[in-house]
C-alpha positions as CSV (number, residue, x, y, z in Angstrom):
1,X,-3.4,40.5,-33.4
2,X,-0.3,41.4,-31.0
3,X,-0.5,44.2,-28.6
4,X,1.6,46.8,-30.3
5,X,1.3,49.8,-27.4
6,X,2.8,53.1,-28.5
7,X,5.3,55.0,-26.2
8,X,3.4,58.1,-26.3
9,X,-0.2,58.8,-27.0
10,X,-2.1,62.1,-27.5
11,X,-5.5,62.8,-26.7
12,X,-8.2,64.9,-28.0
13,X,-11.0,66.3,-26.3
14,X,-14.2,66.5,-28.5
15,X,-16.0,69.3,-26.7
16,X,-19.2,69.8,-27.5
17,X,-20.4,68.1,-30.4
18,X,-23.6,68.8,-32.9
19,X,-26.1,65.9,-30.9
20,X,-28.9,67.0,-28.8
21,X,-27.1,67.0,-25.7
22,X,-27.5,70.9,-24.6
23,X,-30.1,70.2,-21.9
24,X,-28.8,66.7,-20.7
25,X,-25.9,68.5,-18.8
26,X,-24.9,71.6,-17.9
27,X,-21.8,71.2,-18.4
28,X,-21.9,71.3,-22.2
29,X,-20.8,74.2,-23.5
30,X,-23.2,76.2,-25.9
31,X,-21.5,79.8,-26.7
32,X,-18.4,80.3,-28.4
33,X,-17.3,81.6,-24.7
34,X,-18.0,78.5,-22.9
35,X,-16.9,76.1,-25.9
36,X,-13.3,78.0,-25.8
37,X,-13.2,77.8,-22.2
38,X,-13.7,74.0,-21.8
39,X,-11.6,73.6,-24.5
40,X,-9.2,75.4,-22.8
41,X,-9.5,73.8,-19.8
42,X,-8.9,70.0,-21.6
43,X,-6.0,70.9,-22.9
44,X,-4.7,72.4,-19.1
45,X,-5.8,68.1,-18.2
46,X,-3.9,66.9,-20.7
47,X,-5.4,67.2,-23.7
48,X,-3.0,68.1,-27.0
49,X,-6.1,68.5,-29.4
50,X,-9.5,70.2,-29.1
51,X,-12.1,68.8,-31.7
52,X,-14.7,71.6,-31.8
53,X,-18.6,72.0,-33.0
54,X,-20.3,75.1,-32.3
55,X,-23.5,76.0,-31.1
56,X,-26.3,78.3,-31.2
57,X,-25.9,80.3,-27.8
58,X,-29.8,80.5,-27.1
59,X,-30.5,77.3,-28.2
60,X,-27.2,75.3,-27.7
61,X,-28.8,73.9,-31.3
62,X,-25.8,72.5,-33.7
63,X,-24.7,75.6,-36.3
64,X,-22.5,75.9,-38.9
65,X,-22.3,79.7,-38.7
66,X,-18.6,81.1,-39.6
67,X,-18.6,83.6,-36.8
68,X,-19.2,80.9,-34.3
69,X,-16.0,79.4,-35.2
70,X,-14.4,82.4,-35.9
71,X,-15.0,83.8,-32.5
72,X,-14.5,80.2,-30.5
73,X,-10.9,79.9,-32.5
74,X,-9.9,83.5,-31.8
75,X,-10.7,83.1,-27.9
76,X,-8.2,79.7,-27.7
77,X,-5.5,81.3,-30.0
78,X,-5.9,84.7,-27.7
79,X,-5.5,82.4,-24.5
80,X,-2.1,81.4,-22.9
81,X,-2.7,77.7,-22.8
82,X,-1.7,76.0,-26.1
83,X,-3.6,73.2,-27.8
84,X,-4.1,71.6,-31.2
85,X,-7.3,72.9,-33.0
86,X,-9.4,70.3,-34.8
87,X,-12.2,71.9,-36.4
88,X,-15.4,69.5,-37.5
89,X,-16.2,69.6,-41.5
90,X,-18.9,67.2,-41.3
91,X,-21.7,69.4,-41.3
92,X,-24.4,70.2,-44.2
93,X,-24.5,67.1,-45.2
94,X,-28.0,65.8,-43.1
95,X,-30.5,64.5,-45.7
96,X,-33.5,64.0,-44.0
97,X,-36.0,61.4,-46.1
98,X,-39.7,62.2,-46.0
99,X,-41.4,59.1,-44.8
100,X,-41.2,55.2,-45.8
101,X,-44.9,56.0,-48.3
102,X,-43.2,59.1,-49.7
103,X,-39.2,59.9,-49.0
104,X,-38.7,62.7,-51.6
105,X,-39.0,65.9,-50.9
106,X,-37.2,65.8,-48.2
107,X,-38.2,66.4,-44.7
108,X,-37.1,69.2,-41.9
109,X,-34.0,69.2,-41.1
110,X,-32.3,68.6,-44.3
111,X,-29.0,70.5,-44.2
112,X,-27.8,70.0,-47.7
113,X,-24.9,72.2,-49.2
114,X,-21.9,72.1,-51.5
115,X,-18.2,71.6,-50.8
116,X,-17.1,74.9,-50.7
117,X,-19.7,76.1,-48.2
118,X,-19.1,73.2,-45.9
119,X,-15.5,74.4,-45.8
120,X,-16.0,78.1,-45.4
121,X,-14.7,78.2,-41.6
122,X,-11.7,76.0,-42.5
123,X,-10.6,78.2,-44.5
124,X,-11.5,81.3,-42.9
125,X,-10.2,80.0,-39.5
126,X,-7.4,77.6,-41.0
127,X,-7.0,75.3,-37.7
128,X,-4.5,73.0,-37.8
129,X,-7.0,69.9,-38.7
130,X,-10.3,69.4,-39.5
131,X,-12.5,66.1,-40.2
132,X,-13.1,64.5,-42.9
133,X,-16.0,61.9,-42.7
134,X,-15.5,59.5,-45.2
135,X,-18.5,58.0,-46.5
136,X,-22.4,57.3,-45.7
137,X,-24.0,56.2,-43.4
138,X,-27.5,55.2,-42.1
139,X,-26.6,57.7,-38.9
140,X,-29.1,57.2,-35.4
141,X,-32.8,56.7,-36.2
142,X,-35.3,57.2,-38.5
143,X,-34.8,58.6,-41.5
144,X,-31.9,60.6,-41.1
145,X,-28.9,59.6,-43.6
146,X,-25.4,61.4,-43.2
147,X,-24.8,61.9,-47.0
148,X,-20.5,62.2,-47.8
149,X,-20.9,60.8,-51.7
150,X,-17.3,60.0,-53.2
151,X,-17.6,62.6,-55.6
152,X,-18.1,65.4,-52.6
153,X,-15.4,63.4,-50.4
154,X,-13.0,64.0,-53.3
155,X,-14.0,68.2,-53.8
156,X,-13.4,68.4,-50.1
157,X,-10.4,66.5,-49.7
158,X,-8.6,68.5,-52.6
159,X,-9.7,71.7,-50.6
160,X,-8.7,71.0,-47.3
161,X,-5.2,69.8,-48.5
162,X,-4.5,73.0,-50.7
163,X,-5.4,74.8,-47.9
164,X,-2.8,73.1,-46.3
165,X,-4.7,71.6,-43.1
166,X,-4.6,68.1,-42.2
167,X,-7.7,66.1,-42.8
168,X,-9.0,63.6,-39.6
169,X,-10.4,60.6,-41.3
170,X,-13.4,60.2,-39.7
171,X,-14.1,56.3,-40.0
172,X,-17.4,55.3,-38.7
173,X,-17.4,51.8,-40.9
174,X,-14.6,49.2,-42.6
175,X,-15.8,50.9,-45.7
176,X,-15.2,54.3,-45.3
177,X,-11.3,53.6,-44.1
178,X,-11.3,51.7,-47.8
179,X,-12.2,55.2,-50.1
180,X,-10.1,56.8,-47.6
181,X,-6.9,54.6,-49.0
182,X,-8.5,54.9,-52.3
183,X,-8.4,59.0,-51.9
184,X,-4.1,58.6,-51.2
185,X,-3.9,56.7,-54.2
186,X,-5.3,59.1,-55.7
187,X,-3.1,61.3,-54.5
188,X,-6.3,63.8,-53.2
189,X,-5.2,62.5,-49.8
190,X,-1.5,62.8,-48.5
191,X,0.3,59.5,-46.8
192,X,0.7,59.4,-44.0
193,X,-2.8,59.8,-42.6
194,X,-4.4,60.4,-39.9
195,X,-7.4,58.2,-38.9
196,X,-10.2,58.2,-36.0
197,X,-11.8,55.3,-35.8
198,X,-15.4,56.2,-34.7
199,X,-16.6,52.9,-32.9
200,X,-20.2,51.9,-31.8
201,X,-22.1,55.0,-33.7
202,X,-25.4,53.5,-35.2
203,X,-24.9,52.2,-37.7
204,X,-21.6,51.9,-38.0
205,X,-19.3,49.8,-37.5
206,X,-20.2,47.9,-33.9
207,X,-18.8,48.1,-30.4
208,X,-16.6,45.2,-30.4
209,X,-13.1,44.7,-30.3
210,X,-13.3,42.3,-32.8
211,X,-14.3,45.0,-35.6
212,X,-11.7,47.5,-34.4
213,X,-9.3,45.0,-34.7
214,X,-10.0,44.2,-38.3
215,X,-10.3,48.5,-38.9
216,X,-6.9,48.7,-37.3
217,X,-5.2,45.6,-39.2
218,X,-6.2,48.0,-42.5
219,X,-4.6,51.2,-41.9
220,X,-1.7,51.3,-43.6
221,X,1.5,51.3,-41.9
222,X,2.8,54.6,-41.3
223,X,-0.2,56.5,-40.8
224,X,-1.6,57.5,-37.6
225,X,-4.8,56.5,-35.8
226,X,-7.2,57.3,-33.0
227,X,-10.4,56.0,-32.0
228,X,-13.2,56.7,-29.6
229,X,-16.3,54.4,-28.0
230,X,-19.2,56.3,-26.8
231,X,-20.9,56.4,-23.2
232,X,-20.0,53.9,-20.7
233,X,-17.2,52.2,-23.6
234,X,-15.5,55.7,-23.5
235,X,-12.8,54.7,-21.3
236,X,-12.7,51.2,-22.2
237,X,-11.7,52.7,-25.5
238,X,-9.1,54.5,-24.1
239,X,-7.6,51.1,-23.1
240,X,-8.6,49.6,-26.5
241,X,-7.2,52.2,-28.7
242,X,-4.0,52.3,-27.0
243,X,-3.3,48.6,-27.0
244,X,-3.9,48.9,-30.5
245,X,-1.3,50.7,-30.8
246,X,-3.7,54.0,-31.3
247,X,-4.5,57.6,-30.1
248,X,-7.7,58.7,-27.8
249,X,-10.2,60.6,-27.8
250,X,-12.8,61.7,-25.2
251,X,-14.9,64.6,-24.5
252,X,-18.4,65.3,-23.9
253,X,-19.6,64.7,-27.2
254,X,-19.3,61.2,-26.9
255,X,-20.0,60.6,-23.4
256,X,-21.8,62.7,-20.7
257,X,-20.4,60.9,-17.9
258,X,-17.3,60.3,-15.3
259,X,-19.2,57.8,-13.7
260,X,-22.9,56.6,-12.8
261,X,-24.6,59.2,-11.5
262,X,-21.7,62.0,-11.7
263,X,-21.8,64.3,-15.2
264,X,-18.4,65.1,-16.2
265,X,-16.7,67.9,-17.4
266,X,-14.3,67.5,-20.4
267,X,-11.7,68.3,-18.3
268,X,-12.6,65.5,-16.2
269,X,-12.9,63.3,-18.6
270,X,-9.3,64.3,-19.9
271,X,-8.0,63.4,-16.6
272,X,-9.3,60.4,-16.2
273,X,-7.9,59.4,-19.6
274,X,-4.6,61.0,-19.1
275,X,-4.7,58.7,-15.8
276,X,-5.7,55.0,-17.7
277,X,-3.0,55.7,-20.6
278,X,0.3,56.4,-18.1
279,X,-1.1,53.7,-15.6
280,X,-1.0,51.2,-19.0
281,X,2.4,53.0,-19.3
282,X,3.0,55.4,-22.4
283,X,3.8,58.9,-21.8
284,X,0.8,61.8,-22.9
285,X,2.3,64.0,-25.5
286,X,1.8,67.8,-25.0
287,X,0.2,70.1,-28.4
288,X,4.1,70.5,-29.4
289,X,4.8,67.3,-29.8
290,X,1.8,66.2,-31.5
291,X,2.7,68.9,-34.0
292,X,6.0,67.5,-34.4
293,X,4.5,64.1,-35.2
294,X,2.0,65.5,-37.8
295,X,3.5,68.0,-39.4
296,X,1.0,70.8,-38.1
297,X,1.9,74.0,-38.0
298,X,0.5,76.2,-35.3
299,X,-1.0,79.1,-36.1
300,X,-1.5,82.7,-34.4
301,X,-4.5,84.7,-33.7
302,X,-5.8,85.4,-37.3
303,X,-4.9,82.2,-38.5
304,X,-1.4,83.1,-39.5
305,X,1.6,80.3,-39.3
């Protein structure tokens, strides 16, 4: 396949993330405070977009609590420093099996709820995107299966574009990029789309080059993409995705490090991306002009356009 190397790239910062990263650095952000601050801080690096979790505060555990969101959205809208919000959707969907002997019931953890509860802070915040995790997938370890069934892909998809916010196609396998094409023909998608390519997250599809490659060959042409590699392949990514013709994306929920030994910041980690992508030669795109290539529309504090 032919190096096909956009002009200009943006990047999105995934900030915090739902793993169990709180206590691995300290520089991961658990209250809606710190998360708007780092995001914040990303987007002063370079960074058009902010892809945001939240967090318990006490705990730093993953939550899907509205206020969270409400209050980490209201703090980057409030600030002076512009940025794209991407909000994640791809929680309550955790089905945890009981056991190889005896799966059903299900076991702790099992964070199972319907399509209009998985969506209540997209539509109370209304961000400019939110993911859209298209399909499932045997997700880490164990018995813990990330559960997005066509039929639920379909309810959400219909929500998020009557709400009128773009949907990130998260696509952690070949597969899932398929029902995504499948969902514009059925029109509960709009073309063009926008795509991340999730590389390397077990088990998904695998950290090669090869099998982003064959993801990238099937997006359609006119639709956007990003990808991401996690740990040490972050910024090999970086490279990857924009010789692919492709967007980044870095941020500490991927990757906890600048280098060996040294934690990074996201704002580090922004910067050193923002660095790779104009020494390969395109030009970083600022939250305006990402807007301008989307079709987002930027919204003020209380979520109006």
């Amino acid at each position: 396949m032919p190096l096909s190397m956009p002009s200009e790239v943006f990047v999105t910062c995934a900030v915090t993330g739902s793993g169990q990263t709180q206590d691995r650095s300290p520089h991961v952000p658990r209250s809606p405070q710190q998360i708007a601050e780092s995001a914040l801080a990303a987007a002063r690096a370079g960074a058009a977009a902010v892809h945001l979790h939240v967090r318990d505060p006490a705990t730093g555990a993953p939550s899907r609590d509205p206020a969270l969101y409400r209050e980490c959205v209201d703090r980057i809208r409030d600030a002076d420093t512009d940025v794209v919000i991407n909000l994640t959707a791809g929680m309550g969907g955790d089905l945890i099996l009981g056991g190889t002997d005896r799966p059903l019931p299900p076991g702790p953890g099992t964070d199972m709820i319907g399509a209009e509860e998985r969506l209540i802070h997209i539509a109370d915040c209304l961000p400019e995107i939110c993911t859209l995790d298209c399909g499932t997938m045997n997700f880490a370890e164990n018995d813990y299966v990330m559960t997005n069934s066509p039929g639920m892909l379909r309810e959400m998809g219909r929500r998020i574009t009557a709400l009128g916010v773009l949907p990130e196609i998260e696509c952690f396998d070949t597969g899932h990029l398929w029902f995504a094409r499948q969902l514009v023909d059925e029109g509960v998608l709009s073309s063009p789309a926008l795509v991340q390519l999730c590389m390397g997250v077990p088990w998904g599809a695998p950290n090669d080059l090869q099998t982003l490659q064959a993801m990238v060959a099937n997006i359609p042409e006119g639709w956007t993409f990003s990808a991401f590699g996690l740990g040490r392949h972050q910024m090999p990514y970086v490279a990857a995705a924009v010789l692919s013709g492709g967007h980044v994306r870095v941020g500490l929920e991927d990757n906890l490090w600048l280098e060996r030994g040294r934690l990074a910041t996201n704002a580090d980690l922004v910067e050193k991306a923002v660095t790779l992508i104009e020494t390969l030669g395109p030009r970083v795109m600022g939250p305006v002009e990402m807007r301008e290539k989307l079709g987002l529309v930027k919204r003020a504090p209380g979520g109006r356009p």
